[in-house]
C-alpha positions as CSV (number, residue, x, y, z in Angstrom):
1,X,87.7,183.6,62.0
2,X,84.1,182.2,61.4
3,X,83.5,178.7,62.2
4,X,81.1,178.8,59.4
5,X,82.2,176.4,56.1
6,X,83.7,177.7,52.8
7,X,81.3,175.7,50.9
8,X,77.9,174.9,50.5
9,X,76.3,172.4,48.6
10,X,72.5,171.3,47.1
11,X,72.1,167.1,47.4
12,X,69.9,167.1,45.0
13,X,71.4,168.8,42.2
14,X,75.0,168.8,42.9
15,X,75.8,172.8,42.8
16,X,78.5,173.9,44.9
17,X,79.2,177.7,46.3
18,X,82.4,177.8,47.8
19,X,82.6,181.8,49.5
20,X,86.1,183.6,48.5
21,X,85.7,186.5,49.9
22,X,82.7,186.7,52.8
23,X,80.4,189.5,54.0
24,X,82.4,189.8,57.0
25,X,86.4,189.7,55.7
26,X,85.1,192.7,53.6
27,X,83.4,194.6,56.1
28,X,80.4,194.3,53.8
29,X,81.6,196.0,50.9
30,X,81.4,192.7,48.9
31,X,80.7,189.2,48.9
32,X,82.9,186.9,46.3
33,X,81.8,183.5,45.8
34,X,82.9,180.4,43.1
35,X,79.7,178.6,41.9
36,X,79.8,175.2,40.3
37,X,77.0,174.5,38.4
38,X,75.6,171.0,37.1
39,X,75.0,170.6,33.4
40,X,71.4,171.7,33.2
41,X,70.7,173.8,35.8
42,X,71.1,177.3,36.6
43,X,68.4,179.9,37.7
44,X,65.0,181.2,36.9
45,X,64.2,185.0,35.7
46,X,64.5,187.4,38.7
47,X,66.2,190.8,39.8
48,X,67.3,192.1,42.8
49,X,66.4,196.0,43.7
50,X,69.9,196.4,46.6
51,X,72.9,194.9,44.6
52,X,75.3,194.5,41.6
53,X,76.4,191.6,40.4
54,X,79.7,190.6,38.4
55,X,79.9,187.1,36.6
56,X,83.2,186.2,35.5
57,X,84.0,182.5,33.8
58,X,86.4,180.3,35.1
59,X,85.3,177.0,33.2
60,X,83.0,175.7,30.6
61,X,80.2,177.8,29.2
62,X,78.1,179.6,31.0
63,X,74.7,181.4,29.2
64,X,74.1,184.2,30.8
65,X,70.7,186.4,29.9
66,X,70.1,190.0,31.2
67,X,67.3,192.2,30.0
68,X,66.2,189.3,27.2
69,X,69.4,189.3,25.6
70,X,71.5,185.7,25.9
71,X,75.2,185.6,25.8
72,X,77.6,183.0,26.6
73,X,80.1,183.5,29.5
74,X,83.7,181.8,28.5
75,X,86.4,181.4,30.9
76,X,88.1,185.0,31.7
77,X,84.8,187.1,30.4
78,X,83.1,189.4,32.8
79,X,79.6,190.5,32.8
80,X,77.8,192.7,34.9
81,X,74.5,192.6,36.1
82,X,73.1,196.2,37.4
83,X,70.4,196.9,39.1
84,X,67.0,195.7,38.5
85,X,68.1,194.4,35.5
86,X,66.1,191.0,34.6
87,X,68.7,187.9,33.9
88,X,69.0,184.2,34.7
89,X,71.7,181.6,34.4
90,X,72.0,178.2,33.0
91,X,74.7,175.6,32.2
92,X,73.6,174.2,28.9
93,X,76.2,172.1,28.6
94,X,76.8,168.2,30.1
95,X,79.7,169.2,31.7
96,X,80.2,171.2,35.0
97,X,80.9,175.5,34.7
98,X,82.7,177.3,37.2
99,X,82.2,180.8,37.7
100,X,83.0,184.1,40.1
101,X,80.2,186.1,41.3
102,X,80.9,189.3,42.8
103,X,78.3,190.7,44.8
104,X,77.9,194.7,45.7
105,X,77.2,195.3,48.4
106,X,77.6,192.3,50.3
107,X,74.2,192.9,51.9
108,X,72.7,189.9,53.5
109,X,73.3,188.2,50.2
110,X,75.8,186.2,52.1
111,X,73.0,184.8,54.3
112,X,70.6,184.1,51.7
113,X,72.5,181.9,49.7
114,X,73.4,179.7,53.2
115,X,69.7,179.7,53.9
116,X,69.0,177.9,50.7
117,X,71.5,175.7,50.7
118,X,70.8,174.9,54.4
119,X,67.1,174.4,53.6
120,X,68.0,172.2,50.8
121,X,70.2,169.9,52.7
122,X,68.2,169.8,55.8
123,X,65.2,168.4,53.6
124,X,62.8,171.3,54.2
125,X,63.2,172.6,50.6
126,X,61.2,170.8,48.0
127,X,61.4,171.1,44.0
128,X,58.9,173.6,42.3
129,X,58.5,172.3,39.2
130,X,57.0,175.9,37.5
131,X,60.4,177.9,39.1
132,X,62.5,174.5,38.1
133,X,64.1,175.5,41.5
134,X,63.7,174.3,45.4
135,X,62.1,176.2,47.8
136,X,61.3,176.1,51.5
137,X,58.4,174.1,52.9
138,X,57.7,176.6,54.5
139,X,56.0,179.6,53.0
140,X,57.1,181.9,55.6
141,X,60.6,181.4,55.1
142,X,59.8,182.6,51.2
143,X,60.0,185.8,52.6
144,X,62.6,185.8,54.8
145,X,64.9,184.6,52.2
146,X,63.8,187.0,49.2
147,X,64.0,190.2,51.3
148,X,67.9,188.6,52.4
149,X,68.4,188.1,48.9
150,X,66.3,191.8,47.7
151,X,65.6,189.2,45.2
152,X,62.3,189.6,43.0
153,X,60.4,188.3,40.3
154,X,59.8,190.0,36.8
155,X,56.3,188.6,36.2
156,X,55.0,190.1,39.1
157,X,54.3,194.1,40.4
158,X,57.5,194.7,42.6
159,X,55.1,196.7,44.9
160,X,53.0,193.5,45.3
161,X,55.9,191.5,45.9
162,X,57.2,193.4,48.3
163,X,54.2,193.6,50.0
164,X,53.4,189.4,50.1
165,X,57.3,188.4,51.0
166,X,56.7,191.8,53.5
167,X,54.1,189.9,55.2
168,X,55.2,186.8,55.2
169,X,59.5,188.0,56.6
170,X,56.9,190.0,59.6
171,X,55.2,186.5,60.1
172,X,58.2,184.3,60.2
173,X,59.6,187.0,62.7
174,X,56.6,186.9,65.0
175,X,56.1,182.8,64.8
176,X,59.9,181.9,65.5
177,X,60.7,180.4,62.0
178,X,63.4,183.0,61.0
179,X,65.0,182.1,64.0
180,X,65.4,179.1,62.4
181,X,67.7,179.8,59.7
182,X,70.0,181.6,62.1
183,X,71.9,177.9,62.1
184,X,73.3,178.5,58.5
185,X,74.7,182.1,58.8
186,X,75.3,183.0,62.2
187,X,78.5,181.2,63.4
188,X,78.5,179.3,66.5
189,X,81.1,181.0,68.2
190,X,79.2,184.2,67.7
191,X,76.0,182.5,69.1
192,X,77.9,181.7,71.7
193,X,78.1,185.4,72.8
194,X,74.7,185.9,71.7
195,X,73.3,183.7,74.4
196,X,75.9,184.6,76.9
């Protein structure tokens, strides 16, 4: 069993993913996670090129666009999210939403969504006020974390995209500061046989 925690949080805006079903108990097939999600906040515009996502409410309201088209996610609807196919996420509400994701396949989704959390509770995230989002301090981690998460941006090429987070996942490689995400997604009793 991973000594790694169920839950992870953001200080600053109160979100909560607590992991049902990790990358390792499913042999990577698929990652199942619970988000709770502040009133007001959710997610910027973006796609991701390796995986499929499946929203499905538990509580509140959750608006839900894909491909430009908004729809409101009550508790026991399902939605899924193919693709490359554009969406975000918001609670417009001023009470908390709970909701399933399902991601396939699990990826290294799993580790991405530590990383930000870890970054955002270590302090080395800070608030972007154009993505409304945090991000590392660190520029190279930017692409570290968006090829974990094969997580792009719609108002940019993909090939150019690919090619700046490229360069900057080889540079945090070469300079050590992948390394230092390891902390969030690789447990400690498997480190401990790593440096053994």
């Amino acid at each position: 069993m991973s000594s790694l925690s169920r839950s992870v949080s953001n200080p600053h805006t109160g979100e909560t993913v607590t992991f049902l079903k990790t990358t390792e108990e499913t042999n990577g097939e698929y990652l199942l996670f619970r988000t709770d999600l502040p009133p007001k906040e959710g997610i910027f515009l973006h796609y991701h090129t390796e995986l499929v996502e499946t929203f499905e409410g538990i509580t509140g309201n959750l608006e839900l666009t894909v491909d430009g088209k908004k729809t409101t996610l009550k508790p026991g609807d399902k939605a899924v999210v193919p693709l490359d196919k554009v969406h975000r996420f918001y609670n417009p509400s001023d009470q908390f939403v709970s909701f399933n994701i399902e991601i396939r396949p699990a990826a290294r989704f799993e580790a991405f969504v530590r990383c930000g959390y870890g970054l955002d509770t270590d302090g080395r995230s800070f608030y972007m006020p154009f993505l409304k989002q945090y991000v590392p301090k660190n520029p190279l981690l930017l692409g570290t974390i968006f090829e974990m998460g094969a997580f792009y941006l719609p108002f940019l090429p993909l090939s150019l995209q690919k090619w700046i987070f490229g360069a900057l996942a080889k540079l945090s490689a070469r300079t050590g500061a992948a390394k230092s995400l390891e902390k969030y997604y690789i447990p400690s009793d498997q480190e401990k046989k790593i440096s053994v």
